[in-house]
N, C-alpha and C positions, 0 to 999 in steps of 0.2 A: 929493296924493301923485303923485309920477311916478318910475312903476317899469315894469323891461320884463323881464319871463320870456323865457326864451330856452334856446338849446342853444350854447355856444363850440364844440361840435365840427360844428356844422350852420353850413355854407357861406353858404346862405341867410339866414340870420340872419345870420349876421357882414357880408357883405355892405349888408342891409338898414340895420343899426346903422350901416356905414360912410357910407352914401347920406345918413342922417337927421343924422349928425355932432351927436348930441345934445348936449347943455347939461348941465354937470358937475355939476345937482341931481338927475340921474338916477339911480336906484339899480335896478343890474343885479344879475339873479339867476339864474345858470346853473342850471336846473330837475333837471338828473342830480346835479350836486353840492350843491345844495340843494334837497331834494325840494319840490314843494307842499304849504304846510299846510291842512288844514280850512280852517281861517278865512282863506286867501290864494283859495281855491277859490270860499267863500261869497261873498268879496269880490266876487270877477271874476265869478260869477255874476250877483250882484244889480248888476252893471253892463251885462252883458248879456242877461240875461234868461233865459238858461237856460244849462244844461252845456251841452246839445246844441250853441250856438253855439260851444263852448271845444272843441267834441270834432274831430278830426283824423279824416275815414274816409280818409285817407292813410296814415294810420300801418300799417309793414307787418304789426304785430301784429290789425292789426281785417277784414285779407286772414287770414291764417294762424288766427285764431279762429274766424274764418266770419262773424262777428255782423253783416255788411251782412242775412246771411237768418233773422237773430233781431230780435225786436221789443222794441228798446231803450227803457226808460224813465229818466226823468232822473237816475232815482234809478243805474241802469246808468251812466250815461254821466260819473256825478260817480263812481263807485266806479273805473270803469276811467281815470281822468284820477289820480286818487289814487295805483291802484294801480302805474302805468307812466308815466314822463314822458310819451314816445313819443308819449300819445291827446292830450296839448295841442293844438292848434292852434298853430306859435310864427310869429314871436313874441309874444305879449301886450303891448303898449303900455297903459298905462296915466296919462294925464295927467289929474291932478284926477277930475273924476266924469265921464272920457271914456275909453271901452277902444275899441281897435283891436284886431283877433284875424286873424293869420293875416299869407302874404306875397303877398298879390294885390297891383297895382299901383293899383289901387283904394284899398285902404288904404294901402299906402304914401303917399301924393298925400295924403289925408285926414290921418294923420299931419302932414305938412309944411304943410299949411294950419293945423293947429291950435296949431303950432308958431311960426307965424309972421305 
């Protein structure tokens, strides 16, 4: 599988996409206009091991909830990934049984090596 969750209205992500100039077996999925399902969530999980890795404590909703001073468990952290795009982490690369999460330049670079 190679798929990449993302936001078109998120700069950073469009950017990043443009950087990686992916290969037209990629199948993108704007996460606002195609929500995540269950089973797109379980996926990326059991690639990366937990929600918590998929969860954004950037997103401005998890400042404005307060939840950095509640004690989140996974079972939390896949409920609010579900319930808001926003808590992803974007953007999710996903190549074969390899996820990337997030736009460090870390993964990005990772990305591009796996690519290549």
């Amino acid at each position: 599988m190679k798929k990449v969750y993302y936001l078109k209205t998120c700069s950073t992500c469009i950017r990043i996409l443009k950087e990686l100039n992916l290969p037209s077996d990629f199948v993108l999925q704007d996460i606002k206009t195609e929500p995540i399902t269950v089973k797109q969530l379980e996926q990326m999980k059991a690639l990366s091991g937990s929600y918590e890795a998929l969860f954004s404590k950037r997103a401005k909703l998890y400042k404005e909830m307060d939840l950095k001073n509640q004690n989140l468990t996974e079972r939390d952290y896949k409920h609010y990934i579900l319930e808001h795009y926003t808590f992803l982490s974007r953007p999710v690369i996903i190549i074969d049984d390899a996820i990337f999460i997030g736009n460090s330049k870390k993964t990005v670079e990772a990305v591009k090596a796996k690519l290549h």
